[in-house]
C-alpha positions in Angstrom: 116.2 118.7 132.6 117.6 117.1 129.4 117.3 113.5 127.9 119.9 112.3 129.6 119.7 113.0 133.5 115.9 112.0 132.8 117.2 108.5 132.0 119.9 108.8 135.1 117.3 109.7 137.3 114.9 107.2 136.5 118.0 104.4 136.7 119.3 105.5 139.8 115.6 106.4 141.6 115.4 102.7 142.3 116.2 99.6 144.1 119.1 97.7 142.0 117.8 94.2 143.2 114.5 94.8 143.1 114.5 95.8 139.7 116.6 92.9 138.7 114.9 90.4 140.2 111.8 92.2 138.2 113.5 91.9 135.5 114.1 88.5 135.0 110.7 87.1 136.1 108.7 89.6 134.1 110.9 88.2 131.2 111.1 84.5 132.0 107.1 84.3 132.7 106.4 86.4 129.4 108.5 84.5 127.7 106.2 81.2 129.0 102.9 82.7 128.3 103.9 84.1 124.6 105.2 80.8 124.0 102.2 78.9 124.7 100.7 81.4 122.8 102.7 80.5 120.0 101.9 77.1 119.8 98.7 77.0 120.6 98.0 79.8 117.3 100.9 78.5 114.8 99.2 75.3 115.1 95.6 76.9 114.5 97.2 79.1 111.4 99.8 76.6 110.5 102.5 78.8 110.4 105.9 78.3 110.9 107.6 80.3 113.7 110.7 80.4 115.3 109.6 79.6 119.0 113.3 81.0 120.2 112.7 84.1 119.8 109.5 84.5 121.9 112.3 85.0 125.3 114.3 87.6 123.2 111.1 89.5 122.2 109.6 89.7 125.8 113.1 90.7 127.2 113.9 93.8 124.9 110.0 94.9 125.5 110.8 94.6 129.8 114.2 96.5 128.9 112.3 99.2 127.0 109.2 99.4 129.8 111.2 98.8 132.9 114.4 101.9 132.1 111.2 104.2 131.7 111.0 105.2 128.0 107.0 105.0 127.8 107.6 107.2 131.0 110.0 110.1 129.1 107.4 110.2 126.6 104.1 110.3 128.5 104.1 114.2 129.9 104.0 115.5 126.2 101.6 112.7 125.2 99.2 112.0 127.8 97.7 108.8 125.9 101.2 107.6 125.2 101.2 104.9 127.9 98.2 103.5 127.0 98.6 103.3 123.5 102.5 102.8 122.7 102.6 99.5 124.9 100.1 98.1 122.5 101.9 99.2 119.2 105.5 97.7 121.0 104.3 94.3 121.2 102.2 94.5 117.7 105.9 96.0 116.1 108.1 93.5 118.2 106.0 90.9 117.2 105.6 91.4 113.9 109.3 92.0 113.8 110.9 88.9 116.0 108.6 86.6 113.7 108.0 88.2 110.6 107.0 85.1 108.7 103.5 86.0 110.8 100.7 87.3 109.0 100.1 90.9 110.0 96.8 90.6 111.4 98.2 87.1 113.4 100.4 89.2 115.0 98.1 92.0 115.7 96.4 89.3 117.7 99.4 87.8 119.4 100.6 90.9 120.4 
């Protein structure tokens, strides 16, 4: 099976709905929790960060975990699922608000 009808399969195995309505609350509640996160530690480290793109972050990380990349990659790498998740939210992270130290955002994420 190649990369592609992998992807079709995973999209079309599932309830449309259901995975929309996932979707938007996984994103809308990560988006809370990271914020508060934000605040509580820019405050701590007194940093400067762009709270706005806390919402953006979580949603590209649900798009990436919910169409079922970790999931392509996880029969050739067993650990892959464990291990990329972490290294998504320390690189997104890092990325989204890159005026973060490195190890602050090895914490956040």
């Amino acid at each position: 099976m190649t990369f592609h009808e992998q992807i079709i399969g995973i999209a079309t195995s599932r309830d449309w709905v259901a995975l929309g309505i996932n979707f938007i609350l996984s994103s809308v509640v990560g988006g809370i929790i990271i914020l508060i996160l934000l605040v509580i530690f820019s405050k701590a480290w007194k940093e400067q960060v762009k709270l706005q793109n806390a919402f953006i972050m979580v949603l590209l990380i649900n798009l990436i975990n919910i169409f079922g990349i970790l999931t392509l990659v996880s029969p050739y790498f067993p650990s892959a699922s464990l291990i990329l998740p972490i290294f998504i939210w320390i690189g997104f992270t890092k990325a989204f608000f890159s005026e973060m130290a490195l190890w602050h955002a090895i914490i956040i994420g």
